[in-house]
C-alpha positions in Angstrom: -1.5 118.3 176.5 1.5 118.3 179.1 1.3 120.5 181.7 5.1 120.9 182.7 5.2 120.7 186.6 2.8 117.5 186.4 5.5 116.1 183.4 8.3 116.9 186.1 6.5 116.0 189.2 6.2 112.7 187.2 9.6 112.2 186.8 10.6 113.6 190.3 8.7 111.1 191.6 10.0 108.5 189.7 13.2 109.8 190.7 13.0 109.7 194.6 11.4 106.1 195.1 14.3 104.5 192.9 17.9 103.5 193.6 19.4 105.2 190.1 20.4 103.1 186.6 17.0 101.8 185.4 15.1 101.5 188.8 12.8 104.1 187.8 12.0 102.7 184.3 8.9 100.9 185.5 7.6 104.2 187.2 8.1 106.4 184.4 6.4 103.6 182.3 3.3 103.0 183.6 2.8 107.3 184.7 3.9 108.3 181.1 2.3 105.4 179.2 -1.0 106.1 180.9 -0.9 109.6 180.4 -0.1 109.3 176.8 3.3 111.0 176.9 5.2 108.6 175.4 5.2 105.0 173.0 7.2 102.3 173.8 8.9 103.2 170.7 10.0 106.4 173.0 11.4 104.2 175.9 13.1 101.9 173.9 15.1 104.6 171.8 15.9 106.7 175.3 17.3 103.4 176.7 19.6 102.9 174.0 20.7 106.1 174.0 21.3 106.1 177.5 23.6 103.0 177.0 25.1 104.2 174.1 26.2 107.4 176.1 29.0 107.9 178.3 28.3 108.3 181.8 25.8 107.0 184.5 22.7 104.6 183.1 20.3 107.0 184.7 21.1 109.8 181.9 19.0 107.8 179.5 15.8 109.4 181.7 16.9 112.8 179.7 16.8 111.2 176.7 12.9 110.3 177.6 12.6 113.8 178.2 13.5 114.5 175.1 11.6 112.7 173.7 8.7 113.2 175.0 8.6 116.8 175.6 11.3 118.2 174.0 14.2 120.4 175.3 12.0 121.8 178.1 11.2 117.7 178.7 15.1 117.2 178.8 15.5 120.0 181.4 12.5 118.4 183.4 13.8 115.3 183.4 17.5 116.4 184.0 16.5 118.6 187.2 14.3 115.8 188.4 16.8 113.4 188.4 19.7 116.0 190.1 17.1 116.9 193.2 17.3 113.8 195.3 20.7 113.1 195.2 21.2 116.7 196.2 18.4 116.1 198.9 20.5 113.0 200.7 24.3 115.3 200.5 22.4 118.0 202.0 20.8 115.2 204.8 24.1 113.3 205.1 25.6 117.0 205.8 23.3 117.7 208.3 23.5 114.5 210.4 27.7 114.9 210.0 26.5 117.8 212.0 24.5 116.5 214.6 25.2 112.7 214.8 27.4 113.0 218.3 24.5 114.5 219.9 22.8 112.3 222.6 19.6 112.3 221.4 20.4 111.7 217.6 22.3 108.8 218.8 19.4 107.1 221.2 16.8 108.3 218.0 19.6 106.1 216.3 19.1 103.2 218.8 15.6 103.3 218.8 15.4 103.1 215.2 17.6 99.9 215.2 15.1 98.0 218.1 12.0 99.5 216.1 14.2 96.9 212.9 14.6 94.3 215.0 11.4 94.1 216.3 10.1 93.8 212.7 12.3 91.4 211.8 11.2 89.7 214.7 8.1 89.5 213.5 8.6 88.6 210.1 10.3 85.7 211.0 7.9 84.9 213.4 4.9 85.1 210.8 7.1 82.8 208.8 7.4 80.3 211.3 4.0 80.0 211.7 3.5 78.4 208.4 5.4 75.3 209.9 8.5 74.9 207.8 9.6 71.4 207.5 13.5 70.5 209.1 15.2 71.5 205.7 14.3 74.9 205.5 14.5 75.4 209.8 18.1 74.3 209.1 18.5 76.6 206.4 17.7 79.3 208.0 19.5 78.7 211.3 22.7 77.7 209.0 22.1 81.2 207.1 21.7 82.9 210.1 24.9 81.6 212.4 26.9 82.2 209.1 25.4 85.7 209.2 26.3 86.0 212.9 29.8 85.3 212.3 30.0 88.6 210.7 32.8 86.7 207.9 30.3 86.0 204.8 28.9 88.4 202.9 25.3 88.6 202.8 25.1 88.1 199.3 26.9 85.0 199.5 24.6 83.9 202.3 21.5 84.4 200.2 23.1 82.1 197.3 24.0 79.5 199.5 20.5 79.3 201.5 18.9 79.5 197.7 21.1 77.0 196.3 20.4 74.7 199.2 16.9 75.3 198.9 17.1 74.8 195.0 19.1 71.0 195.9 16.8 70.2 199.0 13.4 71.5 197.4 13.8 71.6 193.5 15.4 68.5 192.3 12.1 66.5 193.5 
């Protein structure tokens, strides 16, 4: 039996630790699958419905609402998909509001030596595993092309894995 604020607290949840499209498929997977709320007969029928749609690829989540539960599913499901989009306007509002203040802006700063500091030591715990002189000079050669502020990240990360794929790989 489906309780409906555990079906929507499901799909809320789903919801807020994803990026939108299908980033929440897995999620809602494993929580409805394990549950019993759905087949993977469900999942695959939503999904092409969703594509088949107009409009964003997240809409196919209503069509697992559907599915599942129903009209009352596809309002769940709708609604739990709306909230944190409407959550991050209303906090992108609110720091509009407040982001010249002094102490929003040294928050700011402290957040961005509190990144560093962890990439610090990511890096750090990398280098401890003794890399060999191919993938040191990979990663300086990723980095100063980083520095130069000219490359796109993206197109960093291809070249340092493509190097890596030539220089590693082909063995």
């Amino acid at each position: 039996m489906k309780e409906p604020v555990t079906y929507f607290l499901t799909f809320l949840k789903a919801s807020l630790f994803s990026t939108g499209g299908f980033s929440n498929l897995p999620s809602l997977h494993q929580d409805l699958l394990a549950n019993g709320w759905a087949s993977e007969t469900n999942f695959g029928q939503a999904i092409v419905i969703g594509q088949l749609s107009p409009g964003p690829n997240g809409l196919w989540v209503i069509s697992l609402g559907y599915l599942t539960y129903g009209y009352l599913g596809a309002a769940l499901a709708l609604l739990a998909i709306t909230i944190p989009p409407l959550l991050v306007l209303g906090l992108a509002a609110l720091y509009r509001r407040m982001e010249d203040q002094r102490w929003v802006q040294g928050m700011m700063r402290g957040i961005s030596v509190a990144v560093v500091g962890i990439l610090i030591a990511v890096v750090w715990s990398i280098m401890k595993q003794s890399p060999d002189w191919k993938g040191l000079l990979i990663g300086l050669a990723a980095f100063g092309l980083s520095m130069t502020g000219r490359v796109n990240i993206v197109i960093i990360l291809l070249l340092a894995a493509g190097t890596g794929y030539v220089l590693y790989g082909l063995h």
